[in-house]
NUVEX-847940 format. One record per residue: y negated, z, x of N, C-alpha, C in turn. Coordinates in pm, whole numbers, plus 50000, padded with zeros to 5 digits. Layout:
REM residues N
R   n_north    n_up   n_east   ca_north   ca_up   ca_east   c_north    c_up   c_east
R         Y       Z        X          Y       Z         X         Y       Z        X
...
REM end
This chain:
REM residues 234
R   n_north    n_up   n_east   ca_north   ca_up   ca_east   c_north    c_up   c_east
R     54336   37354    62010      54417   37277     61916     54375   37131    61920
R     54447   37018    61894      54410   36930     61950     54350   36839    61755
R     54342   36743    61823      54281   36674     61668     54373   36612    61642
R     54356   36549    61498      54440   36478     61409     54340   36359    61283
R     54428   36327    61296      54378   36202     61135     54365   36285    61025
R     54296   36192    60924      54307   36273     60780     54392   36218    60716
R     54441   36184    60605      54476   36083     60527     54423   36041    60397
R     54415   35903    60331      54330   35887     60199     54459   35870    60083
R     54385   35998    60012      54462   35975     59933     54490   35879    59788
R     54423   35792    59763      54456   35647     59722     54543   35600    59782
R     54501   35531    59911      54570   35450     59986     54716   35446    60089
R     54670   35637    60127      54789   35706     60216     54762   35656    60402
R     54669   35561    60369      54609   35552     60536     54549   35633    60583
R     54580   35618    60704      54514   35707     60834     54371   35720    60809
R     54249   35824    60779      54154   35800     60831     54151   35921    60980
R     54066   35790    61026      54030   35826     61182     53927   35851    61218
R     53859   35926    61350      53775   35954     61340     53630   35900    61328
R     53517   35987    61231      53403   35888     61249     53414   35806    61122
R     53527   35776    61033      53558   35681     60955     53431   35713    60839
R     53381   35653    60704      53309   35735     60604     53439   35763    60488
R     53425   35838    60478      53463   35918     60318     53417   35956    60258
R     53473   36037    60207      53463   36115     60041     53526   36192    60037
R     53481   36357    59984      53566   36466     60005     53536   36520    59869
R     53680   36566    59816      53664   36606     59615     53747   36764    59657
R     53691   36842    59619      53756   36988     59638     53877   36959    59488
R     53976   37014    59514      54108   37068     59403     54151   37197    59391
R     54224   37249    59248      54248   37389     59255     54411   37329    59207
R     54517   37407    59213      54621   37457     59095     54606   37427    58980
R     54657   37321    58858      54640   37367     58781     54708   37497    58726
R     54639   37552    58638      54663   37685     58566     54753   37669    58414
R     54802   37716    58388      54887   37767     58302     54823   37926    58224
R     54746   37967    58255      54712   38097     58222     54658   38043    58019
R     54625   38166    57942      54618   38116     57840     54465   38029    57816
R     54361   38058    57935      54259   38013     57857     54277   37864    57925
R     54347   37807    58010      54354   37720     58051     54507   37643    58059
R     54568   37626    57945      54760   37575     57907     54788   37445    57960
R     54756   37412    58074      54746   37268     58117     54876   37215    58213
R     54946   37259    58271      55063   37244     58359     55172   37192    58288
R     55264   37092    58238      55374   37055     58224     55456   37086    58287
R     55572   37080    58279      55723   37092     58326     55743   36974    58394
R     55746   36862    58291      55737   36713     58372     55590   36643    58429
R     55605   36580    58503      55474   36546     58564     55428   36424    58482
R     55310   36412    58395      55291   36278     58337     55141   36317    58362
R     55046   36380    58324      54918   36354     58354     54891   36360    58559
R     54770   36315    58586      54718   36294     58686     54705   36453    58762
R     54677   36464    58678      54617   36617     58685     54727   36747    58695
R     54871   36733    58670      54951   36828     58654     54979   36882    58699
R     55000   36883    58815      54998   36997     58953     54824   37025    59026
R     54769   36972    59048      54623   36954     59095     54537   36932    59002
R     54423   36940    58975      54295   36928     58935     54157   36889    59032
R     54098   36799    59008      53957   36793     59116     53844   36850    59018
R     53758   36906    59088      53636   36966     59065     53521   36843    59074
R     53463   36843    59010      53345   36723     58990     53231   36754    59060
R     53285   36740    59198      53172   36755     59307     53238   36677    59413
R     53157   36583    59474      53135   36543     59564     53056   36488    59698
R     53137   36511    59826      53033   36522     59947     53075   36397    60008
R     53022   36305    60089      53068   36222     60151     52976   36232    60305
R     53063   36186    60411      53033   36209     60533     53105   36124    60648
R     53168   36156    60743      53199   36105     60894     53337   36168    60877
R     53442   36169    60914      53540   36255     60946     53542   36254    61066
R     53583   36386    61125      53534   36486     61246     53647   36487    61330
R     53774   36452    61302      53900   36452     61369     53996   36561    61369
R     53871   36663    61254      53977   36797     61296     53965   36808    61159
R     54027   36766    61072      54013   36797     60889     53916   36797    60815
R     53788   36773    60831      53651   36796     60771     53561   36683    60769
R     53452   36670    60743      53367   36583     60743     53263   36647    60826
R     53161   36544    60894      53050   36627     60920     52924   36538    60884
R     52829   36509    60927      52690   36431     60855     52676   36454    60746
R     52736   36548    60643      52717   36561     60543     52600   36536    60417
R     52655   36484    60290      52521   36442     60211     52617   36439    60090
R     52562   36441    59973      52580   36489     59835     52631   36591    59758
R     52671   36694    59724      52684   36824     59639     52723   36899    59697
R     52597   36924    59826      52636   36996     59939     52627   37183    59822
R     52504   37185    59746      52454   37313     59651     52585   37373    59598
R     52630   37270    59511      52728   37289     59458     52857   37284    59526
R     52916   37252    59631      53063   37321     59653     53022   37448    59747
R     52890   37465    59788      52874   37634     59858     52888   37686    59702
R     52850   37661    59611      52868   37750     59453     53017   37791    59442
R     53058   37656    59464      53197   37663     59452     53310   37768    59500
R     53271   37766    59657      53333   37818     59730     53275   37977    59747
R     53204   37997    59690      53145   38119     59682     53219   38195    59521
R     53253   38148    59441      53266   38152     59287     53422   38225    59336
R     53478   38132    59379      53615   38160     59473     53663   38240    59559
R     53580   38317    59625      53602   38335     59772     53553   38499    59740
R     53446   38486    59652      53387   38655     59613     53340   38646    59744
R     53299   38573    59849      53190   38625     59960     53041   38610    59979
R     52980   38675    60070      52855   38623     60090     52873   38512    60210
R     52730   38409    60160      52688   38268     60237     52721   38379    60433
R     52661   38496    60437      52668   38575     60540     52785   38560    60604
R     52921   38613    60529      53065   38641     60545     53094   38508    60637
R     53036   38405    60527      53141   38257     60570     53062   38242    60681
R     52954   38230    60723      52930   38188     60869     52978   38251    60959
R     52974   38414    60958      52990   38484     61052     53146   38469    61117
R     53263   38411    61011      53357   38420     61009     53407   38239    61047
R     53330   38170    61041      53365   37999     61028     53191   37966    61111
R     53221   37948    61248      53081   37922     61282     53087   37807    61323
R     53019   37722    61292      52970   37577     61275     52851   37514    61326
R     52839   37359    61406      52664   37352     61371     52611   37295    61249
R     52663   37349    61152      52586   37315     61009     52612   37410    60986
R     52540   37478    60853      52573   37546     60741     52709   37475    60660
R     52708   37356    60581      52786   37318     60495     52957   37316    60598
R     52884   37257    60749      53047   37277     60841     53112   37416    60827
R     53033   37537    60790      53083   37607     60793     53134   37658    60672
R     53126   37615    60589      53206   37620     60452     53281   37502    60421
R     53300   37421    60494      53416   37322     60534     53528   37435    60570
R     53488   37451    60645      53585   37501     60789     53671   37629    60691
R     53566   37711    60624      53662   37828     60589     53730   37767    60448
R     53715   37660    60412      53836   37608     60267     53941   37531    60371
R     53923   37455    60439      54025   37406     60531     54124   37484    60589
R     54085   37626    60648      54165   37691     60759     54218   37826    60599
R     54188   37771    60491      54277   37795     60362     54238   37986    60337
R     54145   38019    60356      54034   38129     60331     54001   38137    60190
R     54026   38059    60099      54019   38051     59967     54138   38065    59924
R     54131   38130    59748      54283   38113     59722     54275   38012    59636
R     54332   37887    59630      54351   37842     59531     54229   37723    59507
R     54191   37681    59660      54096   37565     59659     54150   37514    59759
R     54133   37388    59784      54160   37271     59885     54080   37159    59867
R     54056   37063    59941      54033   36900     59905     54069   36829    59936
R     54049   36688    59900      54150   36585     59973     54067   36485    60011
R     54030   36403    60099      53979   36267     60129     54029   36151    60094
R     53924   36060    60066      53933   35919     60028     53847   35819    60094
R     53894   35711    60132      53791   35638     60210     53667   35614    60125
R     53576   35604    60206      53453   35537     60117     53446   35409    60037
R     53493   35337    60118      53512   35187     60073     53596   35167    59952
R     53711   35243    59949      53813   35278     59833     53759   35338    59707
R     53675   35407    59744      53618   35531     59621     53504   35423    59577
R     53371   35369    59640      53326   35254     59602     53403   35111    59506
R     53485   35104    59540      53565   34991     59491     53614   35042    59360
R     53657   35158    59345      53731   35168     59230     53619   35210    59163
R     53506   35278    59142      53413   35275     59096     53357   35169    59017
R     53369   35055    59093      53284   34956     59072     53403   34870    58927
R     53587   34915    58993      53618   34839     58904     53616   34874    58776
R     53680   34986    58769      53662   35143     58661     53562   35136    58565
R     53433   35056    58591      53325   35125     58521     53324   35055    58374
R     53392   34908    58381      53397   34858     58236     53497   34922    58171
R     53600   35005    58194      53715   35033     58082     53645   35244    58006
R     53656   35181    57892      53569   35338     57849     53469   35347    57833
R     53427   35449    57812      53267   35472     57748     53212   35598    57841
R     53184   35529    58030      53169   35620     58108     53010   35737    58044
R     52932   35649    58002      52811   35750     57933     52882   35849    57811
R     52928   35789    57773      52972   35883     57634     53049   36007    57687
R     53147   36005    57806      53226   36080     57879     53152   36178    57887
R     53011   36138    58045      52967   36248     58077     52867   36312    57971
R     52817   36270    57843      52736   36349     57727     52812   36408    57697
R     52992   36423    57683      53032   36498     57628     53130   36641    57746
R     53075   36560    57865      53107   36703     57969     53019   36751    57916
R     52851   36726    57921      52754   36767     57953     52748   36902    57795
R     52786   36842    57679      52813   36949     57607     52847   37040    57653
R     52970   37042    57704      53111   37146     57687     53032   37247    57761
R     52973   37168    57909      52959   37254     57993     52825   37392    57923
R     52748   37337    57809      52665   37412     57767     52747   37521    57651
R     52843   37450    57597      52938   37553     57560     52967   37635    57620
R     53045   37624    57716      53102   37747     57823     53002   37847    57852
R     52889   37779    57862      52788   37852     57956     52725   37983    57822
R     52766   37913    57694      52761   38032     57604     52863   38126    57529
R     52996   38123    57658      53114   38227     57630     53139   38307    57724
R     53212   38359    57744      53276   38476     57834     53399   38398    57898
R     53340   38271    57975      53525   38243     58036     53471   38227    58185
R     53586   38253    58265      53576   38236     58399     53533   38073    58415
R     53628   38009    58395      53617   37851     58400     53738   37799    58290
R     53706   37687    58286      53790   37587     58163     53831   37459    58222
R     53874   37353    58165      53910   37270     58173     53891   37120    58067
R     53816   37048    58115      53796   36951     58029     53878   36838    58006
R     53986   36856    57964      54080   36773     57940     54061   36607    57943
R     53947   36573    57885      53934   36391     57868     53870   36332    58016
R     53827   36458    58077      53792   36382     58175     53885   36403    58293
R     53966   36500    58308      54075   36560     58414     53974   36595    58496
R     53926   36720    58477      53854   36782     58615     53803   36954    58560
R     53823   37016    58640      53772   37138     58590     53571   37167    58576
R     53564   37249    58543      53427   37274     58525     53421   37418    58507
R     53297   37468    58600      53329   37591     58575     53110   37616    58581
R     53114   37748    58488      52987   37771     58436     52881   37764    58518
R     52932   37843    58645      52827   37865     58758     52778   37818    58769
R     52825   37651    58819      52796   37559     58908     52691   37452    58823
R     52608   37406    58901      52532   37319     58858     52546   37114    58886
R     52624   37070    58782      52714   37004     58826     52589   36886    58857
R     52568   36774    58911      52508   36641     58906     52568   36565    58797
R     52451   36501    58733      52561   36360     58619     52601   36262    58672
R     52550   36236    58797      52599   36110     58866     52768   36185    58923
R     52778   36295    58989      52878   36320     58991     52999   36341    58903
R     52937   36398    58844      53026   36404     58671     53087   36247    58598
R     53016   36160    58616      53039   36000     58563     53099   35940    58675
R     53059   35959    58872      53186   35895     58908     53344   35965    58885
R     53335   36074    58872      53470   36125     58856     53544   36110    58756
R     53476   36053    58637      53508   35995     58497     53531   35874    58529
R     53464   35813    58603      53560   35656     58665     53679   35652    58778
R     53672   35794    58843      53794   35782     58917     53888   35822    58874
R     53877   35889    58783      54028   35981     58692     54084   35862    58647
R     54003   35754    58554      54038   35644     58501     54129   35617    58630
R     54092   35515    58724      54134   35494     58841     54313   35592    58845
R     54302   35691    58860      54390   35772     58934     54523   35726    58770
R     54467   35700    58641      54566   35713     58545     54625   35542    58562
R     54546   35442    58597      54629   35305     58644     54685   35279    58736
R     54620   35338    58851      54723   35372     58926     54812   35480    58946
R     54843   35556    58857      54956   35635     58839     54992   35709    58957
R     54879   35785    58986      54864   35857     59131     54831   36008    59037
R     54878   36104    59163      54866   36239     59140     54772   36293    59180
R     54649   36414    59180      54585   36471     59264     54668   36560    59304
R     54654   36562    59428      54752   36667     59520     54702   36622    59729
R     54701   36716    59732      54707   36765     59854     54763   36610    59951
R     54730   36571    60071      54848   36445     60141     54871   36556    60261
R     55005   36407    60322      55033   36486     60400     54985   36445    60499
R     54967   36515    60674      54899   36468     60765     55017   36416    60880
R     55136   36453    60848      55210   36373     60935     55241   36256    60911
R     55278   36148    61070      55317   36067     61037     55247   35985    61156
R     55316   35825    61196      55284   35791     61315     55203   35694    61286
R     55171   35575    61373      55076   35491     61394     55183   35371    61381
R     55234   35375    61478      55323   35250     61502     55375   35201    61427
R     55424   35207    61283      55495   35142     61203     55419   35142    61061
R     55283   35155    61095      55191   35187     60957     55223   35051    60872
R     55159   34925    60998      55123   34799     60949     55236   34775    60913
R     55385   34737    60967      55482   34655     60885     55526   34736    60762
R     55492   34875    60743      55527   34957     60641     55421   34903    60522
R     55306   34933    60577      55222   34869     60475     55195   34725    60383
R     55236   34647    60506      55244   34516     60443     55357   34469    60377
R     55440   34542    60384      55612   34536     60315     55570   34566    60141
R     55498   34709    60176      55477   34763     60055     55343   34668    59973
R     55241   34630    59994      55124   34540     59991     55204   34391    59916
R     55300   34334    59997      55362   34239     59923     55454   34228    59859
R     55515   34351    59777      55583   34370     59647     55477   34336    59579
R     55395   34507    59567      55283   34520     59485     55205   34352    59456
R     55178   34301    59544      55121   34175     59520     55222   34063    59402
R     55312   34041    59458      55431   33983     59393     55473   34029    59238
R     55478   34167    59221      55471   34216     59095     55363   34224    59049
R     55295   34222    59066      55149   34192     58981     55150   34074    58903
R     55162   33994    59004      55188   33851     58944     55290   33790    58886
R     55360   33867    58859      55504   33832     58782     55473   33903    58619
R     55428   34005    58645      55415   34046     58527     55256   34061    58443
R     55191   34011    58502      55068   33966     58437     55155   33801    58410
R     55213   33713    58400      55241   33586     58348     55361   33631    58287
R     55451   33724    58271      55575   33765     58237     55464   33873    58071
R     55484   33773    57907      55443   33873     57801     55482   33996    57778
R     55594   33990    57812      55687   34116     57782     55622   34249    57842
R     55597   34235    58001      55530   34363     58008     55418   34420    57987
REM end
């Protein structure tokens, strides 16, 4: 099979190979009763998709995945294990890799899970909005009050829940990081100004007409910005 690009989903550019990213696992949201979160109309970020407050960042490999892998490598094997009902055994034997973590790449990618996926974001992008994100809100206050819930849960009988203020699921098992937990409380922010969806991208699509597509689109956006930051009305 031959290789392909990824795409970021902020931006909708190509990443290519080797590029750095950022990889956020997503489920469905649920509708079931312990979790009533799905609308009819789409207005939260979150309404079709959900991200899980774990993240890995790495190289992209050319074939859907990351590899050099480094940060919540513990936690999305939790993940994908929580999911999958297999043993660490199953997934190698079945997704063989030269990593361990490649090989629990490989079996959420080639869609071996029900009801997990992830999506990539450039590094540079996920840095940036981070950095802008961090004054609007009370990112400490956020994650003290994941950090509750999650001790709540951990003293009920639920599969997993949903923490509404921050848009991300949480589920008991897993042993989340606070640094992870607080950037994802600055990227949700992020994802609600820019009025972006979590969802899945798509991987088609060509090369050749990226740039005049992009810069077409780049200089509205620019142009309206500035019309309506000096325009009171909006």
């Amino acid at each position: 099979m031959g290789c392909w690009n990824g795409t970021c989903m902020i931006t909708n550019l190509p990443i290519v190979y080797a590029e750095e990213v950022v990889l956020i696992p997503i489920s469905k949201t649920s509708t079931t009763k312990e979790n009533p979160l799905a609308s009819h109309t789409i207005y939260y970020s979150n309404d079709l998709y959900t991200p899980h407050p774990i993240i890995l960042e790495g190289q992209y490999n050319d074939y859907g995945i990351i590899e050099n892998v480094k940060g919540d490598i513990e936690q999305f094997k939790q993940l994908v294990r929580s999911k999958s009902m297999v043993t660490e055994a199953e997934i190698v034997l079945k997704e063989e890799a030269d990593t361990l973590i490649g090989s629990y790449l490989n079996y959420v990618e080639r869609e071996n899970v029900k009801d997990l996926g992830f999506i990539l974001i450039h590094k540079g992008v996920f840095d940036k909005l981070k950095e802008t994100t961090s004054e609007y809100g009370s990112k400490e206050s956020s994650v003290d009050e994941i950090m509750r819930f999650i001790e709540r849960l951990n003293s009920k009988d639920h599969e997993y829940s949903h923490y509404r203020s921050s848009d991300q699921f949480v589920l008991k098992e897993i042993d989340y990081t606070r640094q992870s937990l607080g950037d994802m409380v600055s990227l949700n922010i992020s994802m609600m100004y820019l009025r972006k969806l979590w969802a899945p991208c798509s991987g088609a699509g060509s090369q050749c007409g990226i740039e005049d597509c992009h810069k077409d689109v780049n200089a509205f956006v620019t142009e309206y910005i500035k019309k309506t930051s000096e325009n009171e009305e909006y």
